[in-house]
C-alpha positions as CSV (number, residue, x, y, z in Angstrom):
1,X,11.3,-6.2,-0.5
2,X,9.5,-2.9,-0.4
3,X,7.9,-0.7,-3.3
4,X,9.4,1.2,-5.1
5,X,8.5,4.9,-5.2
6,X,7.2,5.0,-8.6
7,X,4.7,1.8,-7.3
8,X,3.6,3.7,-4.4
9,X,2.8,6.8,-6.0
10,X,0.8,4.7,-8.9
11,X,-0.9,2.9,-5.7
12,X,-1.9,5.8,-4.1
13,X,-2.9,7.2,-7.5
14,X,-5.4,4.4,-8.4
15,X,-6.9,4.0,-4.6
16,X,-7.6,7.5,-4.0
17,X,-11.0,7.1,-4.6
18,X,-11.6,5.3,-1.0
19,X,-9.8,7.7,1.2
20,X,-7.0,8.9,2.4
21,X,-4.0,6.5,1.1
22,X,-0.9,5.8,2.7
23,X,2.2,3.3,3.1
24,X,4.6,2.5,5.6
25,X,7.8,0.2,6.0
26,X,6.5,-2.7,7.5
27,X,8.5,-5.9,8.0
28,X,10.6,-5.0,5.0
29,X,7.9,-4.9,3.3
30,X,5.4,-2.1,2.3
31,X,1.7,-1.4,4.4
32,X,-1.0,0.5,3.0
33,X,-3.4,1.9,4.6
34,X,-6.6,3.7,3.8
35,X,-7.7,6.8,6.5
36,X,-5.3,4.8,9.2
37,X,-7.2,0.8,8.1
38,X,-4.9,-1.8,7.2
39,X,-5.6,-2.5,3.7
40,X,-2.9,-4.7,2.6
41,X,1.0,-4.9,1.5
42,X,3.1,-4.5,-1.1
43,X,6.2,-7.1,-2.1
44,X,8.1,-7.1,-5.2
45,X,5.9,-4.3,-6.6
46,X,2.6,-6.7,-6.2
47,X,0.0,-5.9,-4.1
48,X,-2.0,-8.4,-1.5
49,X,-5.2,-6.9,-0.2
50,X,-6.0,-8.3,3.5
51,X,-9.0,-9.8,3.6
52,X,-11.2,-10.8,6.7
């Protein structure tokens, strides 16, 4: 399931410190990405930060 618009705004809200934030439709679910960097993805409103 992919955010909602009202999560992805908030998202983008809170990480804008770190750079340019976006998201993208991904596997029905939501990316995010931070100046072009995978940063992790949204389901059911919860976000999982990719790790290495």
């Amino acid at each position: 399931m992919v955010a909602s618009q009202e999560y992805a705004d908030f998202l983008r809200e809170q990480l804008a410190p770190l750079g340019r934030i976006t998201t993208r439709r991904m596997f029905g679910k939501t990316g995010v990405f931070c100046d072009d960097a995978m940063l992790g993805m949204v389901t059911e409103n919860t976000l999982y930060l990719r790790i290495d």
